[in-house]
C-alpha positions in Angstrom: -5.2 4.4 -4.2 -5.7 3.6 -0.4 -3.1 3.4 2.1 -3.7 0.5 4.6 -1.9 0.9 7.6 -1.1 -1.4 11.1 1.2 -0.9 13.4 4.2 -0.5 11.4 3.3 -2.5 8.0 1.4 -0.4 5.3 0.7 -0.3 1.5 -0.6 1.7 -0.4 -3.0 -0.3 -2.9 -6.1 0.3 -5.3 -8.9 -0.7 -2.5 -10.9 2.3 -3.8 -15.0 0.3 -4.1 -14.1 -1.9 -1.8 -15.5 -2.0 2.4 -14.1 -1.6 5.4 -15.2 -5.2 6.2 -13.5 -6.0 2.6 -9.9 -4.6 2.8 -9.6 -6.0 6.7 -10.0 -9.6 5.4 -7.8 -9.1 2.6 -4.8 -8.0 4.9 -5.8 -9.9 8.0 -3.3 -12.6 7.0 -0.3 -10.9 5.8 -0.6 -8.1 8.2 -1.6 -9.9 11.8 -4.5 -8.2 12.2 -6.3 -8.9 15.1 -10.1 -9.4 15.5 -10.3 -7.2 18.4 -8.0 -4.3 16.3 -10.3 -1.0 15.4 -10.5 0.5 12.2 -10.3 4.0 11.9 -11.0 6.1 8.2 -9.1 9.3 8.0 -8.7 9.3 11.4 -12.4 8.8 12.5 -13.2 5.8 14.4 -15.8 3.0 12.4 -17.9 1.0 14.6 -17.4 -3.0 13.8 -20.9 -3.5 12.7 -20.8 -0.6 10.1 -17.3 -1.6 8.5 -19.6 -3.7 6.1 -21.3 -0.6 4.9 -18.5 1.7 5.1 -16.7 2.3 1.3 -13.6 3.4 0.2 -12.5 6.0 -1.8 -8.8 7.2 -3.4 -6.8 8.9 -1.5 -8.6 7.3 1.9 -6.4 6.6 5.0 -7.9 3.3 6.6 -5.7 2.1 10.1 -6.7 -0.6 11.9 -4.8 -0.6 16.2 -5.5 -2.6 19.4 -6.5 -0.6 22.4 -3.7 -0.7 25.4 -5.2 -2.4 28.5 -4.9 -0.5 31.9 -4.7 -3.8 33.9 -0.9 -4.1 33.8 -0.9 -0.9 35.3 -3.9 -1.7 37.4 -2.0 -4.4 38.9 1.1 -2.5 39.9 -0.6 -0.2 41.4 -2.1 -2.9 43.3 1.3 -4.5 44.3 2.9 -0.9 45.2 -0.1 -0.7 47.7 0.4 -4.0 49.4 3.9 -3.8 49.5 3.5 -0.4 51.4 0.2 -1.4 53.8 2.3 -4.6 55.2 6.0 -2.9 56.2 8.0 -4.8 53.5 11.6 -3.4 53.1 13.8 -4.7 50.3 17.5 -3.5 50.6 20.1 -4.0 46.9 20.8 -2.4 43.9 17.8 -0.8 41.8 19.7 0.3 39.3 22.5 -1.2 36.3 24.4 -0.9 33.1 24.6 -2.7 29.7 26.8 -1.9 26.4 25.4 -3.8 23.6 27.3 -4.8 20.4 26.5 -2.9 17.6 28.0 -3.8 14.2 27.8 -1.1 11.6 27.7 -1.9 7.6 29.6 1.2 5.5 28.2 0.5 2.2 25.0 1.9 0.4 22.2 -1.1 0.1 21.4 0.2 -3.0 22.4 2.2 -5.7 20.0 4.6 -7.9 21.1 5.9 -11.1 19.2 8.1 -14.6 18.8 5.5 -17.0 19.6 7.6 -19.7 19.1 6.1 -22.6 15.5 6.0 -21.3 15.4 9.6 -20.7 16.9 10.4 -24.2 13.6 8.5 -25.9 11.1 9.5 -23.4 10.6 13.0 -25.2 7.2 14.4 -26.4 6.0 17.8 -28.3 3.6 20.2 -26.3 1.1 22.6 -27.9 -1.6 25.2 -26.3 -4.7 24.2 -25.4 -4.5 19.9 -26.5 -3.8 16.7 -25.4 -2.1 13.7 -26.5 -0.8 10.3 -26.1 3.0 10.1 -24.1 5.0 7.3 -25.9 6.6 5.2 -23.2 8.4 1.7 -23.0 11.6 2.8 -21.6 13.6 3.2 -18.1 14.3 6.4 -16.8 16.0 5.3 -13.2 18.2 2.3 -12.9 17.9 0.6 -9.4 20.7 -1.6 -8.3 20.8 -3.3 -4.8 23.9 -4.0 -3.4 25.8 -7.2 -3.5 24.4 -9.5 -1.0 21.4 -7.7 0.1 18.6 -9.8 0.6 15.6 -7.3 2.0 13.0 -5.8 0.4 13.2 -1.8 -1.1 10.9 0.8 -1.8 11.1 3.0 -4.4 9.5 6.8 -4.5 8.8 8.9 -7.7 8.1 12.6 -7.2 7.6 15.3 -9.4 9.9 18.0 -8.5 8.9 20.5 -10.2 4.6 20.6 -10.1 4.8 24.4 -9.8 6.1 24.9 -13.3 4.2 22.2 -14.8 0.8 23.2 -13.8 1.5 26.7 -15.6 1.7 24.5 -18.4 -1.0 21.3 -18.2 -4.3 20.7 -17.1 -3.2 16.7 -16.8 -0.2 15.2 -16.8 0.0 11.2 -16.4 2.6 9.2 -16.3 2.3 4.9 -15.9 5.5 3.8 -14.1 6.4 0.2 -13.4 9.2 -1.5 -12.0 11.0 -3.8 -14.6 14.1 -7.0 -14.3 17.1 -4.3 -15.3 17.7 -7.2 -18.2 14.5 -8.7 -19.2 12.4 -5.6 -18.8 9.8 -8.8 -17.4 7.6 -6.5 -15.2 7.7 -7.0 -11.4 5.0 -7.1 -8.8 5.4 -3.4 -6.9 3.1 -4.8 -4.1 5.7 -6.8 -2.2 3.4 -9.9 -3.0 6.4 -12.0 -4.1 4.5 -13.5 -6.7 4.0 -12.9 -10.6 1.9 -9.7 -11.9 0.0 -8.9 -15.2 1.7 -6.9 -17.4 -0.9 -3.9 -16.3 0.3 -3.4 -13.0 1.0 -0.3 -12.6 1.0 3.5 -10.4 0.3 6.3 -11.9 2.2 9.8 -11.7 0.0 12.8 -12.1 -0.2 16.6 -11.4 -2.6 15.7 -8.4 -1.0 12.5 -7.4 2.9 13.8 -7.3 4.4 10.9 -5.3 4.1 7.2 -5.7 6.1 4.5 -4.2 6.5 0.6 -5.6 7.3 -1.9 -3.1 9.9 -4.9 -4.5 11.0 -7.7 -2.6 13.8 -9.3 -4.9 16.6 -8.5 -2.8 19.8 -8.4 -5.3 17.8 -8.2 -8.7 18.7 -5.1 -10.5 15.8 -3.4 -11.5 14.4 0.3 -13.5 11.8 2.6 -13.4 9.5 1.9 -16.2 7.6 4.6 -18.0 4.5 2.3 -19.4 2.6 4.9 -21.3 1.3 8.9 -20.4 -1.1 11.3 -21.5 -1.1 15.1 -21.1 -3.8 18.0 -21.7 -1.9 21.5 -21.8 -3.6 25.0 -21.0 -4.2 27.6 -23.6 -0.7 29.1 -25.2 -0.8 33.0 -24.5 0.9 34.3 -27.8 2.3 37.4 -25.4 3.3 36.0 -22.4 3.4 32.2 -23.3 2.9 29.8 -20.4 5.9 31.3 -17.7 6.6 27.7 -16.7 8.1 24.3 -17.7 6.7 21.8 -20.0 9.9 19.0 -19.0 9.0 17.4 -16.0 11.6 16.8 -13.4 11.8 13.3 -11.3 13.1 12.6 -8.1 14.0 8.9 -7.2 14.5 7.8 -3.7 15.2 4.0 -2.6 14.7 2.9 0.8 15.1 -0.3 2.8 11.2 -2.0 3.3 
């Protein structure tokens, strides 16, 4: 996965194959991006004529920003100078106060909850040194907006406990989705707005151990969906045994997009 990034909008989205040139003119609409805005990959700055040639990889940062002009300041500069060369005075007040209005909502927009009828089926057996299938098709986190809350939310997945589970796996995957809370129809987790194949999902692994889906059906109540999951374990040591924790542990956090 790439995260795509300007000013203040981002996503992170598979752009992984795809160039520089490529991912700019897929965003250029939904994010404003300028013509004149630079890209930069990982921080390095890409030169227009090679964002054509230049590919992306998971995991790659690519920000695109528009250089601040010095003319306003340029200009001031100019004006102080004037003002200062020909003897002109002004005499009032250079300085006042505002209160604005601020009103505050007490209620949570959300609400995040273990689904756990989910959790209850979502179980699978572990032995040294194999792999297998993880049986999914359930909810494990119920996400409930509040009552007339119309934004858009992001939801985070993170393994909370990675230190015990690498003692225990090689890989450890996990397919989450975001479902309707009463249709289990799958959602898009772009913030698209629009229908999405039943495939759509992110992908929760040892090396990967945060992901965020991006919903923009404001009072819909929605879960978690595990999709499917695969694991490959270490080697059991009859004397010692693995010394960590074969039960992952999720955190789920919902903010306002």
């Amino acid at each position: 996965m790439v995260e795509i990034r300007y000013g203040e909008q981002f996503e992170v989205t598979d752009l992984a194959g795809q160039t520089v040139s490529e991912a700019r003119e897929q965003f250029k609409a939904e994010f404003g991006i300028p013509d004149k805005a630079k890209a930069k990959l990982n921080g390095s700055k890409i030169k227009t004529g090679a964002e054509i040639d230049t590919v992306l990889n998971d995991d790659d940062k690519l920000t695109f920003a528009v250089s601040r002009s010095r003319v306003p300041y340029l200009v001031g500069a100019l004006l102080l100078a004037l003002a200062i060369t020909g003897g002109v005075f002004a005499f009032g007040f250079i300085n006042s106060v505002a209160t604005l209005s601020v009103t505050t909502i007490n209620s949570n927009f959300a609400d995040v909850s273990p689904n756990a009828t989910g959790i209850a089926a979502l179980t699978w057996n572990v032995f040294g040194f194999y792999k297998s299938s993880i049986s999914g098709n359930v909810s494990i986190f119920n996400v409930i907006p509040a009552a007339g809350y119309t934004g858009n939310l992001q939801t985070t997945v993170t393994l909370g406990n990675a230190d015990q589970l690498v003692k225990v796996y090689k890989v450890l995957a996990l397919q989450l989705q975001m479902v309707d809370f009463t249709t289990n129809v799958t959602l898009p987790i772009y913030g698209e707005g629009g229908p999405t194949p039943s495939s759509d999902f992110v992908m929760l692994t040892l090396d990967n151990g945060s992901v965020s889906m991006f919903t923009n059906y404001g009072a819909s109540p929605m879960c978690v969906f595990v999709k499917s999951g695969f694991y490959i374990s270490h080697a059991y040591a009859s004397a010692f045994g693995w010394q960590g924790s074969a039960s992952p542990q999720l955190f789920c956090e919902v903010h306002q997009r």
